[in-house]
Every structure is written in structure tokens, then in C-alpha cells.
C-alpha positions in Angstrom: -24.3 14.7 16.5 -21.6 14.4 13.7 -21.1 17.4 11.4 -19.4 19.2 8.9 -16.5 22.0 9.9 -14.4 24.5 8.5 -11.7 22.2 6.9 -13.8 20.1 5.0 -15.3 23.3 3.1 -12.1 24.7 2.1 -11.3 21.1 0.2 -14.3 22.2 -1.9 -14.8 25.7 -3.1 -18.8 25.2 -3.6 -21.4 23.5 -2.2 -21.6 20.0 -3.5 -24.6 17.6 -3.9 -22.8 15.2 -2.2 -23.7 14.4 1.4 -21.2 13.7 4.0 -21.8 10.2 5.9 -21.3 9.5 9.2 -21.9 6.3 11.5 -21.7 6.7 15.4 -21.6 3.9 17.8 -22.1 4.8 21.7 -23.8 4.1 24.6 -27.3 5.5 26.0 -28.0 6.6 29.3 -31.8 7.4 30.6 -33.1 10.4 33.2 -36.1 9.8 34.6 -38.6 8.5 37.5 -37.1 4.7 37.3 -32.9 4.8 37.8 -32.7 8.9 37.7 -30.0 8.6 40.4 -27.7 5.9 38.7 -26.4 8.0 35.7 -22.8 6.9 36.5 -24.1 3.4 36.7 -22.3 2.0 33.4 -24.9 -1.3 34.0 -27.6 1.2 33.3 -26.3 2.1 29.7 -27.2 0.7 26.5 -25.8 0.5 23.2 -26.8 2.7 20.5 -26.5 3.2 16.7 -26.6 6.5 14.7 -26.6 7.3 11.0 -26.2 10.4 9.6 -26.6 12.5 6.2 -25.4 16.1 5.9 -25.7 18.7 3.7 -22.5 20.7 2.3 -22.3 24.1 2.9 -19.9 27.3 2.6 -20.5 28.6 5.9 -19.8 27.4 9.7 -23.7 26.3 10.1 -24.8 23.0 8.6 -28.0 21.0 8.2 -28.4 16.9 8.6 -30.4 14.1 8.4 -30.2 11.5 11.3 -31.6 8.1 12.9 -31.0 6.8 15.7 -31.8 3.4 17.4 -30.9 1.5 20.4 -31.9 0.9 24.2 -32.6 2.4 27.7 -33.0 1.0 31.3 -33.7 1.6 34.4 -33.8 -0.1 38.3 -34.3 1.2 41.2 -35.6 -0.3 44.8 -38.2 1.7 46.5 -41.0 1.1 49.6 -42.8 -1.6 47.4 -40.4 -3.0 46.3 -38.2 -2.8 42.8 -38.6 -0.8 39.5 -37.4 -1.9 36.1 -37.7 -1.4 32.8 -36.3 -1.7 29.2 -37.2 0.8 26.3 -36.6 0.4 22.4 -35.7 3.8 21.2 -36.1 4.8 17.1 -35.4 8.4 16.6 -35.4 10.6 13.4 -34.9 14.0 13.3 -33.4 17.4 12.0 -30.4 18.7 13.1 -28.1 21.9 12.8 -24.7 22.2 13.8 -22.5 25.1 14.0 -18.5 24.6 14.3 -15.9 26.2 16.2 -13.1 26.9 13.4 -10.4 29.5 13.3 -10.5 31.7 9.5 -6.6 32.1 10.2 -6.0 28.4 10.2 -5.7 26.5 6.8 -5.5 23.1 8.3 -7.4 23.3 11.6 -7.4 19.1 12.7 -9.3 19.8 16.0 -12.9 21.8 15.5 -15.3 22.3 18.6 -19.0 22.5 18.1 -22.2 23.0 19.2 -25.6 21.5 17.8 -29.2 21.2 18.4 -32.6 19.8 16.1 -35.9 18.7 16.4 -36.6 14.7 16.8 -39.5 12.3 16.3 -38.9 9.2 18.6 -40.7 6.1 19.0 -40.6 3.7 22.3 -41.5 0.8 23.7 -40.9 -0.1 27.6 -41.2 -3.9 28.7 -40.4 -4.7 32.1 -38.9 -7.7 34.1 -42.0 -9.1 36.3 -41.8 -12.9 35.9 -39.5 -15.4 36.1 -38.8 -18.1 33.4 -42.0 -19.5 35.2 -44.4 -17.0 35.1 -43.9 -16.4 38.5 -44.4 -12.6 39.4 -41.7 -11.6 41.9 -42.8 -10.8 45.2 -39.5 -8.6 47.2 -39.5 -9.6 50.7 -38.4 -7.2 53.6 -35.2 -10.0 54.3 -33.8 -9.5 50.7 -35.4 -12.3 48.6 -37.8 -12.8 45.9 -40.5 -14.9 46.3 -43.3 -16.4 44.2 -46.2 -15.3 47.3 -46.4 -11.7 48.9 -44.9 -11.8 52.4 -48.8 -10.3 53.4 -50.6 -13.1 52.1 -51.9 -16.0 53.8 -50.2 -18.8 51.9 -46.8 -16.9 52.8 -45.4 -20.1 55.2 -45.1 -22.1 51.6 -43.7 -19.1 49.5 -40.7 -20.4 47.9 -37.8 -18.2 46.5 -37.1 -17.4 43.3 -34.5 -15.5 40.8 -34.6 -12.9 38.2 -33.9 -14.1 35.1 -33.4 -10.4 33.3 -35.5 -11.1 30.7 -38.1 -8.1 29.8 -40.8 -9.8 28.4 -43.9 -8.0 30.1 -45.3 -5.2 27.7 -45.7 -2.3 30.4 -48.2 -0.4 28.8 -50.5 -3.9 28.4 -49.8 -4.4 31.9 -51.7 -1.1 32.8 -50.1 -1.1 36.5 -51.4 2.6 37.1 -55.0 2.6 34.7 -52.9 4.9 32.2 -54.4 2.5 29.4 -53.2 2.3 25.8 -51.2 5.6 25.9 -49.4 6.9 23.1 -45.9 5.5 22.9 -44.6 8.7 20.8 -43.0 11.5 21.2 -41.2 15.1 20.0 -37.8 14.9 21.1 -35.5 18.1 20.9 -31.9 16.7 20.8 -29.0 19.3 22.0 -25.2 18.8 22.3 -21.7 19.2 21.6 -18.3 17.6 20.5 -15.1 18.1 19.1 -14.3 16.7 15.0 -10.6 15.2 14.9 -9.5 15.5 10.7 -7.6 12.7 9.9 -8.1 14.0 6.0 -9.8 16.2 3.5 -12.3 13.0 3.3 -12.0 11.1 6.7 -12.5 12.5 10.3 -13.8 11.2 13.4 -16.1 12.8 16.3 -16.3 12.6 20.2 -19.7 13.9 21.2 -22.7 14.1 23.7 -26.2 14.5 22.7 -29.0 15.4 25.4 -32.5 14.5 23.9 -35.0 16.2 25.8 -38.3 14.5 25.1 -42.0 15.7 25.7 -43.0 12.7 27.7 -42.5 11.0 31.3 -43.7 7.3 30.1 -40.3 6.1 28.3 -40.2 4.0 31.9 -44.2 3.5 32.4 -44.0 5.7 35.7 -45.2 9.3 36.2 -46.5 11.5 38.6 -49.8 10.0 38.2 -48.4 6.6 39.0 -50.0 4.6 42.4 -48.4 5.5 45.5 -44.8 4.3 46.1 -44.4 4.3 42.0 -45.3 8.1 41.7 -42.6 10.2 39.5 -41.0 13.6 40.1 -43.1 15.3 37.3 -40.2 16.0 34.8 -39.9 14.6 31.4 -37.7 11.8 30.5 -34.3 12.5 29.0 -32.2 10.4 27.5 -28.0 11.3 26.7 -26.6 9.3 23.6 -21.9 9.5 24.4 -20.7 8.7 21.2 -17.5 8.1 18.7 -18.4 8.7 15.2 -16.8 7.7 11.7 -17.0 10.5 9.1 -16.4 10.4 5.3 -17.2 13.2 3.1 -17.7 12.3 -0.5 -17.7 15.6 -2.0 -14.0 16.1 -0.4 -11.1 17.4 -2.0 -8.5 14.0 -2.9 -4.8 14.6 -1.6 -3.5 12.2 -3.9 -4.8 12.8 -7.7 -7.0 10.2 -9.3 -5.4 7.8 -11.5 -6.1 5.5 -14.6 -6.0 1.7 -14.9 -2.3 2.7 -16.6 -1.6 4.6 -14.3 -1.4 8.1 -15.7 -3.1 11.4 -13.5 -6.3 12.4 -15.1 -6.1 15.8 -14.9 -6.1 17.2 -18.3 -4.1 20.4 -17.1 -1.2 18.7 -16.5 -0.9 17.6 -20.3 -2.2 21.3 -21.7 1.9 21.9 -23.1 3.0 18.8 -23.6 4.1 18.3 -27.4 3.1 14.5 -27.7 4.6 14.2 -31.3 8.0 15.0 -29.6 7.6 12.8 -27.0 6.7 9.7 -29.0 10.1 10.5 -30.9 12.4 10.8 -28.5 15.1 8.6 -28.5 17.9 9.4 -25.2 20.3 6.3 -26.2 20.5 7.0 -29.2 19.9 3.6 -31.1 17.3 4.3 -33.5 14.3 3.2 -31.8 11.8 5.6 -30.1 11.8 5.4 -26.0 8.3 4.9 -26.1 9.0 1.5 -28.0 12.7 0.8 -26.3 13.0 -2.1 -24.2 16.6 -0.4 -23.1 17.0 2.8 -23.0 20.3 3.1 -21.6 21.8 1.4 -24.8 25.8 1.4 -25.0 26.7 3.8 -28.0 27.1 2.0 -31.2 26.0 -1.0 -29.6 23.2 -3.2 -32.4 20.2 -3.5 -31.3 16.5 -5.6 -32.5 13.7 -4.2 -33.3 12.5 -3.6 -29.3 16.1 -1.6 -28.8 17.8 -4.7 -27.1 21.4 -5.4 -27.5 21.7 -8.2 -30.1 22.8 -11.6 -28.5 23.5 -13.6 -31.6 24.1 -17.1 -29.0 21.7 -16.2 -26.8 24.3 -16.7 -23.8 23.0 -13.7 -22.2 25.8 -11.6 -22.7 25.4 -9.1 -25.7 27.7 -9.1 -29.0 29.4 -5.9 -28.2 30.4 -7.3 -24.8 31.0 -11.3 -25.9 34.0 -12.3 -25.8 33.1 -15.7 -27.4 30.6 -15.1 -30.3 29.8 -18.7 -30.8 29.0 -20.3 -27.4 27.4 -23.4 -27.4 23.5 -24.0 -26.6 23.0 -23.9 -22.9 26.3 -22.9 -22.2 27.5 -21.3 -18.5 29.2 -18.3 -19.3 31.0 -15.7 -17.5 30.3 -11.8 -17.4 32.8 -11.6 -21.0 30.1 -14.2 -22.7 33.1 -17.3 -22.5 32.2 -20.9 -21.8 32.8 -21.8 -18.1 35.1 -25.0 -18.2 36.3 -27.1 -15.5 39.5 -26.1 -15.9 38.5 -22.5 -15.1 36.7 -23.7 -11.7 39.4 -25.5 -10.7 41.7 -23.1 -10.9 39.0 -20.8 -9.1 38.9 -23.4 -6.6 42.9 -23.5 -6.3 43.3 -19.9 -5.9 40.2 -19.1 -3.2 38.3 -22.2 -2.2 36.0 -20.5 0.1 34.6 -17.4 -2.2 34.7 -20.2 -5.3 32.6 -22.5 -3.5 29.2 -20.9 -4.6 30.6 -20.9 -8.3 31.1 -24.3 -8.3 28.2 -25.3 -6.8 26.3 -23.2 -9.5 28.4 -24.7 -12.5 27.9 -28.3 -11.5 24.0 -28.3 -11.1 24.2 -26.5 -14.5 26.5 -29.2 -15.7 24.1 -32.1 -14.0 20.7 -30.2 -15.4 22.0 -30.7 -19.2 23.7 -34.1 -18.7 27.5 -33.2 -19.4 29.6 -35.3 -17.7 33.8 -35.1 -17.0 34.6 -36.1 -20.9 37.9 -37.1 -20.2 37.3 -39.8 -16.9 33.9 -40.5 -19.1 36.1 -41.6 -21.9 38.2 -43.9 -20.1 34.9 -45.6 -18.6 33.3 -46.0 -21.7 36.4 -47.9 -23.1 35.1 -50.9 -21.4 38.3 -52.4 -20.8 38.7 -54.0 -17.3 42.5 -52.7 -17.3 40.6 -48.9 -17.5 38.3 -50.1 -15.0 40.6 -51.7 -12.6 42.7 -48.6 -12.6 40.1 -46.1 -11.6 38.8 -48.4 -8.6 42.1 -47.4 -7.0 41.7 -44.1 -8.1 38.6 -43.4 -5.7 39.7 -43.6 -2.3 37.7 -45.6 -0.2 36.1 -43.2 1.7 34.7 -41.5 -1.3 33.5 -44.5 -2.9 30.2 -44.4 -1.8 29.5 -41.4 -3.3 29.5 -43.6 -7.0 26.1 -44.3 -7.0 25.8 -45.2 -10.7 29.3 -47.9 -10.2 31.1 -46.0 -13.2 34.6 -46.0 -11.3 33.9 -42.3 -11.5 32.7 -39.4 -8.9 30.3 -37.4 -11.7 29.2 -33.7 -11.2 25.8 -34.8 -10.4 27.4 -37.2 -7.7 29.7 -34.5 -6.4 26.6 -31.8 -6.6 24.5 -33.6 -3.9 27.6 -34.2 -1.7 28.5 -30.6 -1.8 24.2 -30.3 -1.1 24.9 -32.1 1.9 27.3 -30.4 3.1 25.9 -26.7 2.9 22.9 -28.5 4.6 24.7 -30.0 7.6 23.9 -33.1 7.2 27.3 -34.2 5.8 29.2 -37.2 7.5 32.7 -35.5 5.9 35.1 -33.5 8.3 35.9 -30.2 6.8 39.2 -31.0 5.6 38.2 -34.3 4.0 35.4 -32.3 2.0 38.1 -30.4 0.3 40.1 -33.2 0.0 36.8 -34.6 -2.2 36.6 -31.4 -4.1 40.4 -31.6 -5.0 40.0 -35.6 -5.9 36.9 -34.5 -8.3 39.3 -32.1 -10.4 42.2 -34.2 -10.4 39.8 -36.9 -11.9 41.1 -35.7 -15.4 
């Protein structure tokens, strides 16, 4: 059965109201006149269920609450032909549990024990007699089943039929050996051992065996009062219940401290000297405005700041005034890291002086150019002159393999034009060699 050891005690210095809770899953095997010699038979086990309340307590001993629920079976062949049967099992009982753990050890992960307690179970045997038909089976001496005893005189037209594993006779109803309506109930005294692994103060798991050692031999419907070839050896049933169990102790000590919905440890020791007055009036930067309410602490000295302790940006270019180079950039603007206007001049002459580490500058200037809707003033100027002189001049001025990048017909490759042809590019899916792609990008800034 699951349990409480050493470690779990130590997380709480007294004996908590809490219970521990434990679920264990595992599989049930059955000893007694029907299958008693196929206990390594894992065909013969059954599922089974157990839960589990505990008591806490300061010393190695504990007490618990348990149920337990689940099946057993049995088959076996004999002289008259087969046994079978399958039991429901509900068991609740008492148990005490004494661990295995070492005083010396602080952190003990792997605890031993031993356990034993006092049961009340319940049963209910059925049996697999009939076919989906309602044929009884009949076992022949040649290894079949047949719907007519091999003894009887209609045995020339007995035909042969199947188990279908289906338990559906009530055993006791059945009253195969006269015991009658006998009481399916009994005292069960359920003994074992296991070893608790601690995965934390909280959390641990258990590998167990239970033996329940019942006061009855009808959990299979056969005794040593049974008829003949049925008759049992005379000792009571048993059944053993292997199992892997989840602990979690509620009363257990946290490891990690509980924490508000802001995030602060609610332990009220850890605030006992702090001077709170102080602490709302720090200010580390220096800049007027109490950390508490500073949206940047790490202010440059003599820097001005707003009301929240950020850097004053008086053109909201991003860059602040005591590092703005340009204290009047326009609305929108591109900017570098000194707060001045990013022209096409300056990308060009990026371009000219390292094409490849510009390239992701240029691509970033011209979508911010296309997203606002500036266009190449002076090439912009001469198109909007409308003279066919102008306009005759700048044809020639596009070479012809570029010209089909002029998708508005304005005798002019625009930034918005030359964005999605640097797009395609990047993307592969350009139809421009590698040197005539640089070529475009040099024809763009000559455009001026």
C-alpha cells in the first residue's frame, strides 16, 4: 500500500490535517482452487484500481484509509472437464505502514517499507458456461467443445462450438455444488511491502506488493465441499494486488516559495527590515524621478527627461535630444543612430563604399520611403514637367532591360518599383544575373 516515510515528515515539523493522496494502478493475481498453479500466467491477471487517504504523522508508523476495486480469474482443465471464473473485487480497509528511513540522512529518495491492515471485501464470481447461444459447453476427450455430452445418446449429432469469453452465468445462482445463496463477503487482512521513490517534498511514487489474505474459499465458487472432480484444496483464497502508485502530500513543505499575482514572495519575514519609505525614494540615475515610477533607470547624467524618467525626444525620431544630432527631423523620418535624416545620397554612397553589408540598409530605407509615398524628387520633377522633350529623354535613360520594371509608365524606376525587384531578388525568384542586379541598383542612384 502507499504511505508516508521519513522525508515527507521532516518538510513539516508537525502533524498536519492534511491527508496525503495516493492513486495506484496494477494488476491482480488470484490463489486459489480454480488457476492456483498459473500465478505467472500474466492472462490470468486483472487490472486494478486503488485510492488512498493517509494520515500525517511525526513518527516512522502511519495510519490510512484505502479502496480498492478491480478483477480476478481463474481456468484450469481437470477430469470433467474446465474451470473458470471471473470475480468483481471492492475492498475497503485500514491500513498501517511503517518505513524503512535512515535518522542520519536529510534527503533519503529511496525508503523501504513494510505494511499490513484489516479489509472488508465484497465479490461476485460469474463464470463462462454458455456460448453466445445458450449452449452449455460440453469438453470432449478429442479437444473440442460441443453443445451434447460425448455420454449422451444424441452424441452422433453434437455439433461443435466456441467459447466466446463472456462471463455471464452468476455462479452462486447457478448452485453447481447445493452451496445455495452463500454470503459473497468477507474480512480480508491485506499484508505487504514496497519501496517510496521522492521525486519532491510533495510528489513521490511507490512500487509495491500487497498479499490480501481473505477468510473465504468461494471468490472462485469451488471449495472443498465442491462435487467430485471440482473439490478444492481447503485453503482460503488469496488474492496479490503489484502495483505503481502516484503520491502527493498536501501538507508538504514547497521548494519554491509561494508567490502573488505580482509576483512578489509572500512571506512576510522577508520584508520584516525593509525601510519601504526609502525604497519608494530611491532614485539610482539620478534624474529626479523615483525608480519605482522610472521608465529608465539607467538615465544618461544630465540628460532631460518626462514625467515617466524617459529621455525627452522633442521629434519623436527615436533618438533622444541629448543624443540628436538633428533636432528638427521631419515626421516619419528614417534616421540614423545620431537622430539625422537618412537621404539617398547617404545610401548611395553606403552602397558605393560596401555594396554587400549596405544591401539590408537599402532595402530598409526604400520600403520606408515606398510606405510614406516619397518618391526620387529630382527624376519626379522632370516627369512631372510634362514636356515630351523631358519624357523622350528619360525613355533612353532606362535601359531596356530594366524597363519593365516601370510599372506605373513614369520614364522612371521609383523606390517602390526598385523595392520589389530587390524583393525578388533576396527571394530567388529573380530573372537578373548577379552583376546586372547591381548594375540596376547603380542605374536607380544615378537617376538623379
Amino acid at each position: 500500500m502507499n504511505g508516508f516515510s521519513k522525508e515527507a515528515d521532516t518538510t513539516a515539523s508537525h502533524s498536519s490535517r492534511l491527508p496525503v493522496i495516493s492513486v495506484s494502478q496494477g494488476r491482480m493475481y488470484f490463489l486459489g482452487d480454480v488457476g492456483y498453479n498459473h500465478l505467472n500466467e500474466p492472462v490470468t491477471s486483472k487490472s486494478g484500481l486503488q485510492f488512498e487517504l493517509q494520515k500525517h504523522t511525526n513518527s516512522r508508523l502511519s495510519i490510512s484509509l484505502f479502496i480498492l476495486g478491480g478483477r480476478v480469474s481463474g481456468q484450469e482443465r481437470n477430469e470433467s472437464g474446465r474451470l473458470n471464473f471471473e470475480s468483481g473485487i471492492v475492498a475497503e480497509g485500514l491500513q498501517l505502514r511503517y518505513d524503512f528511513y535512515s535518522r542520519k540522512k536529510t534527503k533519503q529518495f529511496l525508503t523501504p517499507y513494510i505494511s499490513a491492515g484489516i479489509e472488508y471485501m465484497v465479490f461476485h464470481a460469474r463464470g463462462d458456461l454458455k456460448d453466445a447461444n445458450g449452449n452449455y459447453y460440453h469438453y470432449w476427450d478429442d479437444g473440442t467443445i460441443r453443445n451434447v455430452d460425448q455420454n449422451d445418446t444424441g452424441a452422433g449429432n453434437a455439433q461443435v462450438i466456441y467459447r466466446d469469453y463472456k462471463y455471464e452465468t452468476d455462479l452462486r445462482d447457478e448452485n453447481i455444488d447445493g452451496f445455495g445463496k452463500y454470503r459473497q463477503a468477507t474480512i480480508g487482512f491485506p499484508v505487504g511491502a514496497g519501496v517510496k521513490f521522492l521525486i519532491s517534498n510533495r510528489v513521490a511514487m511507490h512500487f509495491g506488493a500487497n498479499v490480501h489474505i481473505t477468510k473465504t474459499d468461494l471468490i472462485d465458487n469451488v471449495n472443498n465441499e465442491s462435487a467430485l472432480s471440482r473439490k478444492g484444496n481447503g485453503l482460503k483464497d488469496k488474492i496479490i494486488f503489484t502495483f505503481v502508485s502516484l503520491r502527493y502530500d498536501i501538507a508538504g513543505k514547497r521548494e519554491v516559495p509561494r508567490k502573488s499575482r505580482h509576483g512578489f514572495v509572500q512571506d512576510k519575514a522577508d520584508f520584516k527590515n525593509v525601510n519601504f519609505e526609502l525604497l519608494a525614494s530611491e532614485d539610482a540615475d539620478r534624474d529626479g524621478i523615483p525608480d519605482i515610477n522610472d521608465a529608465v533607470i539607467d538615465t544618461t547624467a544630465n540628460a532631460k527627461v518626462d514625467i515617466n524618467g524617459k529621455p525627452v525626444d522633442t521629434d519623436n525620431d527615436g533618438i533622444p535630444d541629448y543624443r540628436d544630432k538633428e533636432m528638427n527631423s521631419g515626421k516619419d523620418a528614417l534616421v540614423n543612430e545620431e537622430g539625422v535624416t537618412i537621404t539617398e545620397e547617404m545610401m548611395e554612397a553606403k552602397w558605393r563604399q560596401d555594396s554587400l553589408n549596405a544591401l539590408p540598409a537599402i532595402v530598409e530605407y526604400l520600403h520606408h520611403t515606398d510606405k510614406f509615398g516619397k518618391e526620387n524628387s529630382g527624376v519626379s520633377g522632370m516627369v512631372n514637367a510634362n514636356s515630351n522633350e523631358v519624357e523622350r529623354s528619360m525613355n533612353k535613360l532606362i535601359p531596356v532591360k530594366f524597363r519593365s520594371l516601370d510599372t506605373d509608365g513614369n520614364n522612371q524606376i521609383s523606390p517602390a518599383e526598385i523595392s520589389v525587384a530587390i524583393d525578388q531578388y533576396l527571394d530567388g525568384k529573380s530573372k537578373f544575373s548577379v552583376t546586372q542586379f547591381y548594375e540596376l541598383i547603380d542605374f536607380f542612384f544615378s537617376q538623379n
